[in-house]
C-alpha positions as CSV (number, residue, x, y, z in Angstrom):
1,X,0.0,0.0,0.0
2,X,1.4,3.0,-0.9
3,X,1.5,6.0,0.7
4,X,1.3,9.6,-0.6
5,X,2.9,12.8,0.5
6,X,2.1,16.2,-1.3
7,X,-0.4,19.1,-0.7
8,X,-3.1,16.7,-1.7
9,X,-3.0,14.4,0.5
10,X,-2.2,16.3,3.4
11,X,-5.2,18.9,2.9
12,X,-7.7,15.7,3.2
13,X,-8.4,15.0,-0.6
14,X,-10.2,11.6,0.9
15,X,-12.5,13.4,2.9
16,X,-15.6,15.6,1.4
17,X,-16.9,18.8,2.9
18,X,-20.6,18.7,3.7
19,X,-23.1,20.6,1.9
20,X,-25.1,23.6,3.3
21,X,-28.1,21.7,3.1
22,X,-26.2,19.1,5.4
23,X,-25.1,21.2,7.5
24,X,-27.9,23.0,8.3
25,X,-30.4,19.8,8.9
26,X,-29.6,17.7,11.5
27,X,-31.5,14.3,10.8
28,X,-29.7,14.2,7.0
29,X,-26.6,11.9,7.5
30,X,-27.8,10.3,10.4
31,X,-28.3,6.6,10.6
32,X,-31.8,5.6,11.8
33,X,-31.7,3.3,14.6
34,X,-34.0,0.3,15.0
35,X,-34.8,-1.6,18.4
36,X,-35.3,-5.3,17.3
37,X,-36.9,-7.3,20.7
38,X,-35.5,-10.8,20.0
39,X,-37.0,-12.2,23.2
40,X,-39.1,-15.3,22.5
41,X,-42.4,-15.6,23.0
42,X,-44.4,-18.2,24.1
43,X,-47.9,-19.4,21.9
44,X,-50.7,-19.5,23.3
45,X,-52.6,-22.8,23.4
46,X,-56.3,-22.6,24.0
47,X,-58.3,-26.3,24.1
48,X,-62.1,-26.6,24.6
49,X,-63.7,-29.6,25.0
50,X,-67.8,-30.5,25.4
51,X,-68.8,-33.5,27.6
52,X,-70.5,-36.3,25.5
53,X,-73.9,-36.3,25.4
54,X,-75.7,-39.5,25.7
55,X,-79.6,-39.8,24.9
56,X,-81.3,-43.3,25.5
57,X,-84.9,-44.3,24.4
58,X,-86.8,-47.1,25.9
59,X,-89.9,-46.4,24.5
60,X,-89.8,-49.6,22.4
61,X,-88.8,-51.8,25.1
62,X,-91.2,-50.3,27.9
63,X,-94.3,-50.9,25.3
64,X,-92.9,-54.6,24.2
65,X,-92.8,-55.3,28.0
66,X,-96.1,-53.7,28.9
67,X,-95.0,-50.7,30.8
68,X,-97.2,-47.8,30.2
69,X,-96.9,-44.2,30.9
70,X,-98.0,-43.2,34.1
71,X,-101.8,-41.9,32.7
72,X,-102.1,-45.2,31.0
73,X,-101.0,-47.3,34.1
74,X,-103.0,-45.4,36.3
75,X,-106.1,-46.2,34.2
76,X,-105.0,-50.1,33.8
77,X,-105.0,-50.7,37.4
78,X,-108.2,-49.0,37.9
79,X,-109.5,-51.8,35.2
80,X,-107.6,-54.5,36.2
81,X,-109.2,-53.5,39.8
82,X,-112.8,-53.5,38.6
83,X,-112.4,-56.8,36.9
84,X,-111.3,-58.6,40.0
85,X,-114.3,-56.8,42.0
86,X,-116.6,-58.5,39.3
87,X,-114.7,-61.7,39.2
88,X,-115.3,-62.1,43.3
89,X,-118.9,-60.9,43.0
90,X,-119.3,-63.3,40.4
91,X,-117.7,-66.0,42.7
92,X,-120.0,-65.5,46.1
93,X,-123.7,-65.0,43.4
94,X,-123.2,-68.7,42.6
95,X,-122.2,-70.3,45.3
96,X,-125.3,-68.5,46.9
97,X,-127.2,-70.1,44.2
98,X,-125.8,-73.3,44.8
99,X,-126.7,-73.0,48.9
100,X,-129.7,-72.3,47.6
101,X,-130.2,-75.3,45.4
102,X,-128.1,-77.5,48.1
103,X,-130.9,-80.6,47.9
104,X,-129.4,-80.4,43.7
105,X,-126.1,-81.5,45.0
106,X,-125.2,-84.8,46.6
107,X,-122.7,-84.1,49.6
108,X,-121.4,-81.6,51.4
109,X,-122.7,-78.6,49.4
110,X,-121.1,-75.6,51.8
111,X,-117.3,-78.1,51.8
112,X,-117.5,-77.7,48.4
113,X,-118.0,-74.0,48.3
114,X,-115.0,-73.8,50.9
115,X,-112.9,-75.5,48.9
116,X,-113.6,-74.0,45.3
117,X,-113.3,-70.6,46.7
118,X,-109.9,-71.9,48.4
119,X,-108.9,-73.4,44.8
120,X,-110.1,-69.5,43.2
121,X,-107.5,-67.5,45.9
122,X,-105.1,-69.6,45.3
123,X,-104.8,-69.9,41.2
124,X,-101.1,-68.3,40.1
125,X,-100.7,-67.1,37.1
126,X,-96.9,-67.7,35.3
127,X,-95.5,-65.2,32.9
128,X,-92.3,-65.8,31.8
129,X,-90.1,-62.6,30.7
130,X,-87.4,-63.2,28.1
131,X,-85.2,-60.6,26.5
132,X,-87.4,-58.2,24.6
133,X,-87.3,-57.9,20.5
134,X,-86.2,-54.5,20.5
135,X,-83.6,-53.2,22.0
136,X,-82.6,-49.6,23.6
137,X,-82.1,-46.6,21.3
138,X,-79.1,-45.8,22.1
139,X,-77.7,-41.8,20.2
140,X,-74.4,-40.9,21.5
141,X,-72.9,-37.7,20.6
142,X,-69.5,-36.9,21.0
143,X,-68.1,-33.5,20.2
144,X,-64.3,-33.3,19.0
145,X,-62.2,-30.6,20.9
146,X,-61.6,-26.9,19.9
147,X,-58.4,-26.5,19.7
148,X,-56.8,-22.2,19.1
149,X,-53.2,-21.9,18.9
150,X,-51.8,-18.1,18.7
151,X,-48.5,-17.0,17.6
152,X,-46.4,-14.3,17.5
153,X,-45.7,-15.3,13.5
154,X,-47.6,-13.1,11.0
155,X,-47.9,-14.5,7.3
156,X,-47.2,-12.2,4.4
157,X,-51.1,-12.9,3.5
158,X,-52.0,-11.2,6.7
């Protein structure tokens, strides 16, 4: 590298004089400064989730079985009551008519009564329950979970 000596060289001839218009404005030649924050920030995960919901219909099964609503039952019992009541009234008319008519029968009329009225009370019924045709409507729902993530990243489209 050389160096130079002369009048040139020793006057500056590297270095330019500013301008009036520089030198009068204070912001011309002045580098802007920019604050870049390189700390990292953390995303924000946000997750929703719904419980299940779970619907079950036995309609099907309640009427295959019998079971009625609580109107129909109601009114059931009240006939299956009445029934009975006419049954038992029934029952005590004819053996009246058969006390009545006791030189008809040969025997001990009123033993016989007894023991058909003992027979009567004492008549089961068996009803044997088995798995019904139709089974429980079953509707599940399940919901899948929301799930937000927000960055600090911003995409050229935004």
């Amino acid at each position: 590298m050389g160096v130079s000596v002369g009048p040139a060289a020793s006057a500056g001839a590297g270095l330019r004089m500013p301008t009036l218009a520089e030198r009068t404005d204070p912001n011309i030649g002045l580098k802007e400064r920019v604050n870049v924050d390189a700390a990292p920030e953390a995303a924000r995960l946000e997750i929703r989730t719904r419980n299940p919901v779970m619907t079950v219909d036995w309609d099907p099964v309640w009427r295959e079985r019998g079971f009625l609503k609580v109107h129909d039952q109601a009114r059931e019992i009240q006939a299956i009551a009445q029934e009975r009541y006419a049954r038992d009234l029934e029952s005590r008319v004819q053996a009246g008519l058969r006390a009545r008519d006791i030189h008809r029968e040969k025997g001990n009329v009123f033993g016989r009564i007894a023991f058909d009225k003992f027979l009567n009370t004492r008549r089961r019924y068996v009803q044997i329950d088995a798995a019904p045709k139709f089974g429980v409507q079953i509707d599940v729902r399940i919901y899948p979970p929301e799930i937000r993530v927000e960055t600090n990243f911003k995409w050229e489209r935004d």
